[in-house]
C-alpha positions as CSV (number, residue, x, y, z in Angstrom):
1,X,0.0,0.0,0.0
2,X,1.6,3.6,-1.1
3,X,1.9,5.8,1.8
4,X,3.2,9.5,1.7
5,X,4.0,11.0,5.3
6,X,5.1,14.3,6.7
7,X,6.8,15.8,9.1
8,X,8.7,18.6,10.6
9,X,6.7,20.8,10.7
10,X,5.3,23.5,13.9
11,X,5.4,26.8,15.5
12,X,8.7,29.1,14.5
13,X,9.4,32.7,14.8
14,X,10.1,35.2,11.4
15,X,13.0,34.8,9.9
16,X,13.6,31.0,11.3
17,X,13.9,27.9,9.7
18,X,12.0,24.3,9.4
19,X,12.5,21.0,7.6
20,X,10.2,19.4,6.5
21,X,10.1,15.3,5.4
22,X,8.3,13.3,3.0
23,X,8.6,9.6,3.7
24,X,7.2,7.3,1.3
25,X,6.6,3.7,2.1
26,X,5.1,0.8,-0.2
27,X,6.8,2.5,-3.3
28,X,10.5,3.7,-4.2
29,X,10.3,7.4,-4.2
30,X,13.3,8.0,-6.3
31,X,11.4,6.6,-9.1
32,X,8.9,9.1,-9.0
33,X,8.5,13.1,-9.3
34,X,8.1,14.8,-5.9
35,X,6.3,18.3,-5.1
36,X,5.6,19.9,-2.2
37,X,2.4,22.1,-2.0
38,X,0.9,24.0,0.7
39,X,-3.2,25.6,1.3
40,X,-3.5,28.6,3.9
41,X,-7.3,28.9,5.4
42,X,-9.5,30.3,2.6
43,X,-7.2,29.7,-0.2
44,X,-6.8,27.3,-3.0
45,X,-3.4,24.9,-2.7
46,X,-0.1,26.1,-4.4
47,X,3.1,24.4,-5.6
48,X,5.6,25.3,-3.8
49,X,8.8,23.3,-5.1
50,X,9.1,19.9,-7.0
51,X,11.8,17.5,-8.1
52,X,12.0,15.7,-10.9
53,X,12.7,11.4,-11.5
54,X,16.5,11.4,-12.7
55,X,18.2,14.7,-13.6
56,X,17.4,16.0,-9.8
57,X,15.8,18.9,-11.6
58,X,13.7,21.2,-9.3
59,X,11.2,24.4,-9.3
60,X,10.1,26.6,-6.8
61,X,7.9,29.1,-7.0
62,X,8.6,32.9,-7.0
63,X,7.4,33.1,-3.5
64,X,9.9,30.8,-1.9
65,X,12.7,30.6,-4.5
66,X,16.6,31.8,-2.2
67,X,14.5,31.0,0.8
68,X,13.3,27.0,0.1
69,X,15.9,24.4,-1.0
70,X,13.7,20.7,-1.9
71,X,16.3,17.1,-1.7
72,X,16.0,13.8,-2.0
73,X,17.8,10.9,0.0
74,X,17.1,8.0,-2.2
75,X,18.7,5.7,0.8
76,X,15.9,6.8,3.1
77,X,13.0,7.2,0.8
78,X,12.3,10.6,1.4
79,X,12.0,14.1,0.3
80,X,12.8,17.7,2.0
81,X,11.8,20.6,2.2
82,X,14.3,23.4,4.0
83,X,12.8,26.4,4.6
84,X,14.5,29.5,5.9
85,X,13.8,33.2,6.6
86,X,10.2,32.1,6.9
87,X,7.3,34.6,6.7
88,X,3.8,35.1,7.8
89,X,2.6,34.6,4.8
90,X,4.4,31.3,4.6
91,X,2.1,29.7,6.9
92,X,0.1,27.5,5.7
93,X,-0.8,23.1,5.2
94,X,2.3,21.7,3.8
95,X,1.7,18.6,1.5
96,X,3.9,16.8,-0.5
97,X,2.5,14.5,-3.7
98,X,4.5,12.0,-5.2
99,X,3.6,10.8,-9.7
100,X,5.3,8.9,-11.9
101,X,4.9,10.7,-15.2
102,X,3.3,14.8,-14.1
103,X,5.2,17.0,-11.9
104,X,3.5,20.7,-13.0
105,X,1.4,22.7,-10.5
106,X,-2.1,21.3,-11.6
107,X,-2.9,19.5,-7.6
108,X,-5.8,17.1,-9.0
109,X,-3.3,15.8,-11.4
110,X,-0.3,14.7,-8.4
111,X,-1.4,10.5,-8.1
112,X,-0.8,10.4,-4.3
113,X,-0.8,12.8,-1.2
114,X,0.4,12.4,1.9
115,X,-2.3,14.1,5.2
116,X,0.3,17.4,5.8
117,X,1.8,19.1,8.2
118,X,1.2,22.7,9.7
119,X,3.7,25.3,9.5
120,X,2.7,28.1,11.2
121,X,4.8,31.6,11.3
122,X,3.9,34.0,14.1
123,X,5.7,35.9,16.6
């Protein structure tokens, strides 16, 4: 059974710094494009960053790009997220969504979701 799971995230101050994890169990990981998407209260859910199968390829949206940095540790299964000089605005669901074949920023077309983790930035 393909599970996605996250972690890392929680309460942090401006300007600090989480990591997030997406460990993937029943499926190899590395075989698969990876994204990371997040949905703040009343909004609609954004791509954030995403890797791609074999070249190790990545995006990240305007909003994040200098401040996010998204991995992969094929020994572990899993997929990061580092996130630094966080903002406000930055809180938010974090989600990350594992497909073979799409990796764009359409949600409804990612094949598998893990539940997400809160990241919330307040002082």
């Amino acid at each position: 059974q393909v599970h996605l799971v996250e972690s890392g995230g929680g309460l942090v101050q401006p300007g600090g710094s989480l990591r997030l994890s997406c460990v993937a169990s029943g499926f190899t990981l590395n075989d698969y494009f990876v994204g990371w998407f997040r949905q703040a209260p009343g909004k609609e859910r954004e791509g954030v960053s995403s890797i791609s199968v074999s070249h190790g390829s990545t995006y990240y949206a305007d909003s994040v790009k200098g401040r996010f940095t998204i991995s992969r540790d094929n020994a572990k299964n899993t997929v990061y997220l580092q996130m630094n000089s966080l903002k406000p605005e930055d809180t938010a669901v974090y989600y990350c969504a594992a497909d073979q074949y799409y990796s764009g920023r359409h949600s409804a077309l990612w094949n598998y979701w893990g539940q997400g983790t809160q990241v919330t930035v307040s002082s």
